[in-house]
C-alpha positions as CSV (number, residue, x, y, z in Angstrom):
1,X,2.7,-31.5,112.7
2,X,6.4,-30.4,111.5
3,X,7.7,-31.7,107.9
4,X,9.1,-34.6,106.8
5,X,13.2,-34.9,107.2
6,X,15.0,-32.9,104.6
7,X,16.9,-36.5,103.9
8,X,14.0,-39.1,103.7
9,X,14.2,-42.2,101.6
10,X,12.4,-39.9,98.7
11,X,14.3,-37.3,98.7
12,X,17.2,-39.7,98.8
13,X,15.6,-41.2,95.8
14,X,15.6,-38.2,93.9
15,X,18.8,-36.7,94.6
16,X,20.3,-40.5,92.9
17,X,18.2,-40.0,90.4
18,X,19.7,-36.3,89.9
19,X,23.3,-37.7,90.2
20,X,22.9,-40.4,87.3
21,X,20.9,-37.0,84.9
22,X,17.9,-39.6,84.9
23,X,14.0,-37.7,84.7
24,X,11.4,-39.7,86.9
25,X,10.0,-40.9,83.5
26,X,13.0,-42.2,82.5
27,X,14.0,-44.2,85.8
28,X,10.0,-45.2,86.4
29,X,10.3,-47.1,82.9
30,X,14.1,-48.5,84.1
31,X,12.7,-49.7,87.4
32,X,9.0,-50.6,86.5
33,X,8.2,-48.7,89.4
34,X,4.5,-46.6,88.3
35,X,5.3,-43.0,87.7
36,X,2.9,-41.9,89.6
37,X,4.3,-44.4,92.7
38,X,7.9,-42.9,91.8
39,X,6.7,-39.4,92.1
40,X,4.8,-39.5,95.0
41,X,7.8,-41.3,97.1
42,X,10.2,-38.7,96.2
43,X,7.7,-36.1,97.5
44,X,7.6,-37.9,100.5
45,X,3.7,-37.8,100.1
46,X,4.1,-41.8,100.4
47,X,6.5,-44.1,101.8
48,X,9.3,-46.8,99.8
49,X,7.5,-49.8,100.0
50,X,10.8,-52.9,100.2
51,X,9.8,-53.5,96.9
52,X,10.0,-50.5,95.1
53,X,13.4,-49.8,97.3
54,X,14.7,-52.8,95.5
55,X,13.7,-51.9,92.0
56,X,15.5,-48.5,91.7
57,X,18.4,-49.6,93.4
58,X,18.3,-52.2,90.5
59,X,17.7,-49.9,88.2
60,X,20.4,-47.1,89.5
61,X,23.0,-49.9,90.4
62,X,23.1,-48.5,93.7
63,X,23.3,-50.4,97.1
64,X,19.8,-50.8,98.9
65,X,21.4,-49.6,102.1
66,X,22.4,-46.1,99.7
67,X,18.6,-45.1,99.4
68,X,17.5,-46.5,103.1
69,X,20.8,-44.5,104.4
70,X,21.9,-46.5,106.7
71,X,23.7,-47.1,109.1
72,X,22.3,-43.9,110.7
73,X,25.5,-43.1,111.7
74,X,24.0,-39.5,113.7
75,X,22.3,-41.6,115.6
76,X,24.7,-44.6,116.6
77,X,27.6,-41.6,117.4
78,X,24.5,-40.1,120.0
79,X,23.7,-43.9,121.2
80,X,27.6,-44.5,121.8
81,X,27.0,-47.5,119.7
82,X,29.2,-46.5,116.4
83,X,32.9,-47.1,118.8
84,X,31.5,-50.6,119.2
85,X,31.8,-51.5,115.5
86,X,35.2,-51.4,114.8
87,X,36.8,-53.4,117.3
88,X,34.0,-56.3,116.0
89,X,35.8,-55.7,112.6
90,X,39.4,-56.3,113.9
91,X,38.0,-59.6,115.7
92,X,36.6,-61.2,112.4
93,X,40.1,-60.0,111.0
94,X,42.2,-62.1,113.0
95,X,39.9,-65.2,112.0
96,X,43.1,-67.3,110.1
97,X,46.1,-66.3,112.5
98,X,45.9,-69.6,114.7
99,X,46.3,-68.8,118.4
100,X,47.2,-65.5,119.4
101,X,49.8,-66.1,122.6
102,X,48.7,-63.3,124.7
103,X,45.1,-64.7,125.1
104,X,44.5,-67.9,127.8
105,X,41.2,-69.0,126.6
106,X,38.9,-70.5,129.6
107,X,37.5,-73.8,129.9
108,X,35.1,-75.1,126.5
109,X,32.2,-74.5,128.7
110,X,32.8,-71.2,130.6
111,X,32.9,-70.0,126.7
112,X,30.1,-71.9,125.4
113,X,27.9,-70.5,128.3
114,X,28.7,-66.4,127.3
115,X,28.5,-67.4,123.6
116,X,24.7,-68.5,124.4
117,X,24.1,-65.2,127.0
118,X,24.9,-62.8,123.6
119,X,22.8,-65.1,121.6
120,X,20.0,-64.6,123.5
121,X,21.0,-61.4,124.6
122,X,20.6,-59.9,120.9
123,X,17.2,-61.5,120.7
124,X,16.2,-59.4,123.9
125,X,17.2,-56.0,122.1
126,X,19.8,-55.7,124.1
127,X,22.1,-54.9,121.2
128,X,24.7,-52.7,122.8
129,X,25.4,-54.7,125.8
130,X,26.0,-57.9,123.0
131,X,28.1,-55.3,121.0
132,X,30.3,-54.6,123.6
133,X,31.2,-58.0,124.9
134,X,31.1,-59.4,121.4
135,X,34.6,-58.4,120.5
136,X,36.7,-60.2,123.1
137,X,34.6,-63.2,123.3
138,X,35.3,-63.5,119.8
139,X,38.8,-63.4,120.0
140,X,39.1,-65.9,123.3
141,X,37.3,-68.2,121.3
142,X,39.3,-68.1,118.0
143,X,42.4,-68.9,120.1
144,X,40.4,-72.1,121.8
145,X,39.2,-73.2,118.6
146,X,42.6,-73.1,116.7
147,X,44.2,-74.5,120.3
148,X,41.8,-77.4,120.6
149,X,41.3,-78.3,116.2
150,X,37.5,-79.7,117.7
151,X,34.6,-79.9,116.1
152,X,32.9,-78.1,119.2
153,X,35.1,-75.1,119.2
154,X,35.3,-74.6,115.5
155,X,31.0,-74.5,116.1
156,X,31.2,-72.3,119.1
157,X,33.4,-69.9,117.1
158,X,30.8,-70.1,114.6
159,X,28.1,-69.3,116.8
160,X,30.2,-66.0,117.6
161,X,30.9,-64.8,114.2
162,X,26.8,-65.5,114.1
163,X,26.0,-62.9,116.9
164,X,28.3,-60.7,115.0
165,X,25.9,-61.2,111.8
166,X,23.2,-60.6,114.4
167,X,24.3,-57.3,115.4
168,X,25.9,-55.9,111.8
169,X,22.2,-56.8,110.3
170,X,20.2,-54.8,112.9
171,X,22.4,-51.8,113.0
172,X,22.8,-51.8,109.5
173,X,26.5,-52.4,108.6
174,X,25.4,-54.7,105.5
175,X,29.1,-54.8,104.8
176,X,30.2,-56.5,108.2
177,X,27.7,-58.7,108.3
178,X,28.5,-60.1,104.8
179,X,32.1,-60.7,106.5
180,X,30.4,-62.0,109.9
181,X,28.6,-64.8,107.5
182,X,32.2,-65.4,105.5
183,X,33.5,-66.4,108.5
184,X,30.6,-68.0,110.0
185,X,30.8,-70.5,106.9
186,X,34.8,-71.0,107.5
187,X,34.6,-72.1,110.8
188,X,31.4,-74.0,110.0
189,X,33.0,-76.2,107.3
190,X,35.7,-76.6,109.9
191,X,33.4,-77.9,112.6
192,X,31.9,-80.5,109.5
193,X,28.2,-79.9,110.5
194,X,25.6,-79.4,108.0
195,X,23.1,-78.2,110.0
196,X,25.2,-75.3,110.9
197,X,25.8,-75.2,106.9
198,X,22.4,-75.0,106.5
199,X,21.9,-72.1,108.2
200,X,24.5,-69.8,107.4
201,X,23.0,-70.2,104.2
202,X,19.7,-69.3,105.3
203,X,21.2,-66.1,107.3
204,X,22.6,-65.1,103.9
205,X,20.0,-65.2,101.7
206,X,18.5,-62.8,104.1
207,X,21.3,-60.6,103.4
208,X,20.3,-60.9,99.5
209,X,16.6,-60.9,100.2
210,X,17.6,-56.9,101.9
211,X,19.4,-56.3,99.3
212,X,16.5,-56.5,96.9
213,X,19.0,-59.6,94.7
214,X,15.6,-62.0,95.0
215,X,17.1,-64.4,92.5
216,X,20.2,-65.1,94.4
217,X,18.6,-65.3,97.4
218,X,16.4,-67.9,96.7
219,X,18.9,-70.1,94.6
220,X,20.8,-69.8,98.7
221,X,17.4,-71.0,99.8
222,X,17.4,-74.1,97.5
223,X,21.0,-75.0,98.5
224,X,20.6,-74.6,101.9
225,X,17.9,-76.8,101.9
226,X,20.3,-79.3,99.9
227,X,22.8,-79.2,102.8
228,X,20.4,-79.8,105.0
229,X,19.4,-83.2,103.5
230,X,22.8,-84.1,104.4
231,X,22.5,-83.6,108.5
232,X,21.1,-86.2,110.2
233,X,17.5,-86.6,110.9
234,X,15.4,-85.2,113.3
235,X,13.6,-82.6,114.8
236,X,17.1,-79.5,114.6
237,X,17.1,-80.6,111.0
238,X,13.3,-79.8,111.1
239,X,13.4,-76.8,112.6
240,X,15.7,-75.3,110.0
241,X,14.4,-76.6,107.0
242,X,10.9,-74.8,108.4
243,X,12.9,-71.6,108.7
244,X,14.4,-71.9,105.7
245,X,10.6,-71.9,104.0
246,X,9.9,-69.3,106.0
247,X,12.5,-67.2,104.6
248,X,11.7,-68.5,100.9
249,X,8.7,-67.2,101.7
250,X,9.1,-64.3,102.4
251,X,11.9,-63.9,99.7
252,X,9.0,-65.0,96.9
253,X,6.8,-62.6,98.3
254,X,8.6,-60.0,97.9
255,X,9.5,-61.2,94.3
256,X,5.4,-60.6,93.9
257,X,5.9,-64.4,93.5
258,X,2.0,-64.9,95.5
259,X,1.9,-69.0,94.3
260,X,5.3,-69.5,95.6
261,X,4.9,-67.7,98.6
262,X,2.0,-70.0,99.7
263,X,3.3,-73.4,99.0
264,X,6.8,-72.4,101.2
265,X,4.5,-71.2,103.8
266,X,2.3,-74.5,103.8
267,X,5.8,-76.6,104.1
268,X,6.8,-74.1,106.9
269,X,3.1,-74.7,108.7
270,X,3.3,-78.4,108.2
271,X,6.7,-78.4,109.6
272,X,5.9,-76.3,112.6
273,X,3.1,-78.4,113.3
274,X,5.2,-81.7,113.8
275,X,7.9,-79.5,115.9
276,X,5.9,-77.3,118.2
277,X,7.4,-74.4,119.5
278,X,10.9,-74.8,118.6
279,X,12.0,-71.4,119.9
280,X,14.9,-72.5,121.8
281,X,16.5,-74.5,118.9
282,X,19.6,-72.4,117.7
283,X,17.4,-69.9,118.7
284,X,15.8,-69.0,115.6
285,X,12.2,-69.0,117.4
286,X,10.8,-71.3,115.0
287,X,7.0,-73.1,115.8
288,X,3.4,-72.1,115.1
289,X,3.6,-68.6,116.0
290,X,6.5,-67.7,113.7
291,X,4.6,-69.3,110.8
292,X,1.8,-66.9,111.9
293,X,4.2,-64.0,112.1
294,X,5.5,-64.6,108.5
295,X,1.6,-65.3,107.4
296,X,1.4,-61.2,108.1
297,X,4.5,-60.2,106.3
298,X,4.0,-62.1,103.4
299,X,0.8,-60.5,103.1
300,X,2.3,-56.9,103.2
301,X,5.1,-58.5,101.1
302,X,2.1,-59.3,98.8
303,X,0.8,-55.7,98.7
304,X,-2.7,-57.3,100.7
305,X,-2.0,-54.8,103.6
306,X,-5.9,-54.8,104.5
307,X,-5.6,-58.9,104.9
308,X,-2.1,-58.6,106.5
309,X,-3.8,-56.4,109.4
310,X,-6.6,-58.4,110.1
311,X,-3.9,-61.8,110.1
312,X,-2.0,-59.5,112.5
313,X,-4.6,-58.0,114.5
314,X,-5.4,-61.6,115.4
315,X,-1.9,-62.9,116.6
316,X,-1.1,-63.2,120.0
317,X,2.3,-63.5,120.8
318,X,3.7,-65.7,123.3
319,X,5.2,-63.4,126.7
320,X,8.4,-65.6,126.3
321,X,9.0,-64.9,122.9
322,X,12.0,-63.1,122.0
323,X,12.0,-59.3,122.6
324,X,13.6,-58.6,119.1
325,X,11.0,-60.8,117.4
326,X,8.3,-59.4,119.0
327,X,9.7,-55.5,117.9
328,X,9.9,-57.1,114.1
329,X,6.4,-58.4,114.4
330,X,5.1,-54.8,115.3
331,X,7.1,-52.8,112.8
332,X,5.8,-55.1,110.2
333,X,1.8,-55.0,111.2
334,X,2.0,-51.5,111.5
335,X,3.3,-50.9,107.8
336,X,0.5,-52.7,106.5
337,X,-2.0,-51.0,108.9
338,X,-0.3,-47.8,107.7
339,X,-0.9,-48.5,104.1
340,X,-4.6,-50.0,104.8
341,X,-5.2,-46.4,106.5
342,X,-5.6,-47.4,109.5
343,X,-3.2,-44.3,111.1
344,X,-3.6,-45.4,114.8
345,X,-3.5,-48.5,115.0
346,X,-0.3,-48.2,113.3
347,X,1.4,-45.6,115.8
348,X,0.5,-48.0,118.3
349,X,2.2,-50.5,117.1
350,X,5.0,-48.4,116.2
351,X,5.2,-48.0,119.9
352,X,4.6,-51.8,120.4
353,X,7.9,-52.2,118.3
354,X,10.2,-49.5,120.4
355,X,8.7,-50.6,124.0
356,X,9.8,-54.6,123.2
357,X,13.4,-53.7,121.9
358,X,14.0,-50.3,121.5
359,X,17.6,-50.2,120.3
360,X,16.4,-52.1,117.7
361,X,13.3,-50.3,116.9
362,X,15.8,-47.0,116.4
363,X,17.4,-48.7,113.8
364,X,14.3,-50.6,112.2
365,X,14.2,-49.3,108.0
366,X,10.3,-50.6,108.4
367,X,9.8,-48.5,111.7
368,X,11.7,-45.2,110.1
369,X,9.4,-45.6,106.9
370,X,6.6,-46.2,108.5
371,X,6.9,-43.0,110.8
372,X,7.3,-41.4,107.6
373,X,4.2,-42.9,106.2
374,X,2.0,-41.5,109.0
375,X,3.2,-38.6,109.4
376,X,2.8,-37.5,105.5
377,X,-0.6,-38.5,105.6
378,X,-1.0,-35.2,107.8
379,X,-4.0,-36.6,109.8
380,X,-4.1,-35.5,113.7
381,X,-1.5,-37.6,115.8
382,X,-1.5,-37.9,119.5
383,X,1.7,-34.9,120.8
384,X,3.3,-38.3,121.7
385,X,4.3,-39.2,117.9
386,X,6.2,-35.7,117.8
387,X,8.7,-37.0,120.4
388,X,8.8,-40.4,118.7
389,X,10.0,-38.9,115.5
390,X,12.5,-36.7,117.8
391,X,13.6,-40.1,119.5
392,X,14.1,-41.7,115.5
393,X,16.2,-38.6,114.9
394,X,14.0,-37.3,112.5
C-alpha cells in the first residue's frame, strides 16, 4: 500500500502550525483539540475529523478551506473544470448594470425551463455540464429581469445565482459562493418573497456551518426561520422550515451540542411526516428519507460513529433520489464506518459515493479524508482502492 500524500490535511496542519512558531502543545491547548488527537492527525496516522478542522482553524485564524486545501486546483486544471469558474465570476459581476443591450433575452418561460434543467442538473452530479451553461443563462436572465422589473424574473434570476452557490460549494470556491448567496439575497428582496428569503439564509448558514463559525451559523438558522414566519402558509413554507432544522441540526451537532441536535431533528421528523416526500419542492429533497439521512450525520457529527453505521446501514434510499444526495449520503456513512473500524464497508461506500456522482465525489473533503482514514490504518485493501486514490489525485 503506497504512503499517504506528501500534502494531506495533517501535514497541512503542521506546516500552519510551523508558520505561526506554535509547538503541538501549544496549539492543542489553543484549539482544545487532545494532544494526542493533534499529533496523531499531523502524522496522518488518523484523519481531521470536521470538528477538529474547525477548531485549529479557530485557533490559527486561518480559513477552513486553508487546512482542507481546496479547491484542488491540480485536479479541476486535469478535469477541464477550473476555465469554467471564471466566466461564472464575471456573470455575478454584472448583477447591478440593468440590461446589457447586446443580449435579447427569450420568452419568461423558455428561461424558467433551463434555469430548472441546471437545477436539477447539479443534483444529478452532473456539475460540469451545469458549469458550463451556467454563465450565459445567468447573464440572459439578468437582462430579462431588469427588462421586465417582475417579481418572477427577479426569482428566476435568483434561482440562477442559486445554481451558482450550488456549483462554488461543491467544487470548493467558498469565496464565490459567498458572492453567489450576495446576490441570491439581492434579487430575492427584489422578487419580495420570503420563502426565497428563507432559504438563502438557510444555504448560508451552511457556508458558516463549513466554515467551522457554528455560532453565526445558527443565529442564520433562527432568522431564517423568522422570515419564514412571514411567507404564507402551507406545505413550501413547511418544507423549508423542515430543512432549515435539518441544517440546525446538523450545525448543533457539530457544535457537540447532542440536546440541541435532537429536538431540531424531532421538528424536522414531525415536519416531514405531515409533508411526505417533498423532494421536488425547490428541490432541496426534503421528506422522511432526508430526516433519516441527517439522523446518520448527526450521529458522526456526534462522534457515535458505531450508532451512525448501524442508522446508515439500515437506510434505503429511494432510486429517484437525487444523484448528488445520494453520493453525500455515502461519503458520510462511510466516515463513520471508517472511524467505527469497519475498513470495508467503508471503501464500499466510498465507491457508492463516486458511482452516484462522481465529479462530485472527486471533490468531496469527507470522501478525500476518508480515503485518507483507510488507507493509514494499513490493513489489506482490495488493488481497486490503489486506483481510487490515483482517480482522487492522491
Amino acid at each position: 500500500m503506497h504512503s499517504l500524500p506528501h500534502d494531506h490535511t495533517g501535514a497541512r496542519i503542521k506546516r500552519l502550525r510551523l508558520e505561526r512558531h506554535l509547538t503541538q502543545r501549544a496549539l492543542s491547548d489553543l484549539s482544545q483539540v487532545p494532544y494526542s488527537t493533534l499529533t496523531k492527525t499531523e502524522q496522518g496516522v488518523i484523519p481531521a475529523s470536521p470538528h477538529l478542522i474547525a477548531s485549529l482553524s479557530r485557533a490559527m485564524r486561518v480559513e477552513v478551506a486553508t487546512i482542507t486545501g481546496q479547491p484542488y486546483v491540480t485536479e479541476l486544471r486535469a478535469d477541464e473544470l477550473d476555465v469554467l469558474i471564471q466566466p461564472i465570476r464575471e456573470a455575478l459581476d454584472v448583477y447591478d448594470l440593468g440590461a446589457d443591450p447586446d443580449i435579447t433575452p427569450r420568452p419568461q418561460q423558455l428561461l424558467h425551463d433551463d434555469a430548472e434543467a441546471l437545477l436539477v442538473a447539479v443534483r444529478a452530479g452532473e456539475i460540469k455540464q451545469t458549469a458550463s451553461r451556467l454563465p450565459g443563462l445567468i447573464q440572459e436572465v439578468t437582462t430579462a429581469a431588469h427588462t421586465a422589473d417582475s417579481t418572477e424574473g427577479w426569482l428566476l434570476l435568483a434561482s440562477g445565482y442559486r445554481t451558482a452557490y450550488d456549483v462554488a460549494s461543491k467544487l470548493g470556491f467558498s469565496d464565490l459562493a459567498t458572492i453567489a448567496l450576495s446576490r441570491m439575497e439581492w434579487a430575492a428582496q427584489r422578487g419580495s418573497d420570503a420563502v426565497v428569503g428563507g432559504m438563502y439564509r438557510y444555504m448560508r448558514a451552511l457556508t458558516y456551518l463549513r466554515a467551522g463559525q457554528y455560532r453565526t451559523g445558527q443565529r442564520l438558522i433562527h432568522m431564517g426561520l423568522g422570515v419564514l414566519d412571514q411567507a404564507e402558509p402551507g406545505r413550501e413554507r413547511n418544507v423549508l422550515t423542515g430543512q432549515l432544522h435539518l441544517g440546525a441540526a446538523v450545525m448543533a451537532a457539530r457544535a457537540q451540542g447532542k440536546d440541541e441536535a435532537t429536538g431540531h431533528l424531532d421538528e424536522a421528523e414531525r415536519i416531514a411526516t405531515a409533508t411526505g416526500d417533498a423532494s421536488a419542492v425547490h428541490w432541496l429533497s426534503f421528506g422522511p428519507t432526508n430526516v433519516d439521512v441527517h439522523k446518520v450525520s448527526v450521529l458522526a457529527e456526534l462522534d457515535e460513529y458505531g450508532e451512525a453505521a448501524q442508522v446508515g446501514r439500515a437506510l434505503t434510499l429511494p432510486k429517484t433520489w437525487p444523484a448528488s444526495r445520494r453520493s453525500h449520503h455515502f461519503a458520510e456513512l462511510a466516515r463513520a464506518q471508517m472511524w467505527d473500524g469497519d475498513l470495508d464497508d467503508a471503501f464500499a461506500n466510498l465507491l457508492r459515493a463516486r458511482k452516484a456522482a462522481p465529479q462530485q465525489a472527486r471533490y468531496h473533503q469527507t470522501v478525500r479524508e476518508t480515503y485518507d482514514g483507510l488507507e493509514a490504518a494499513k490493513r489489506q485493501l482490495p488493488d481497486s482502492f490503489l486506483s481510487y486514490g490515483s482517480w482522487l489525485g492522491v
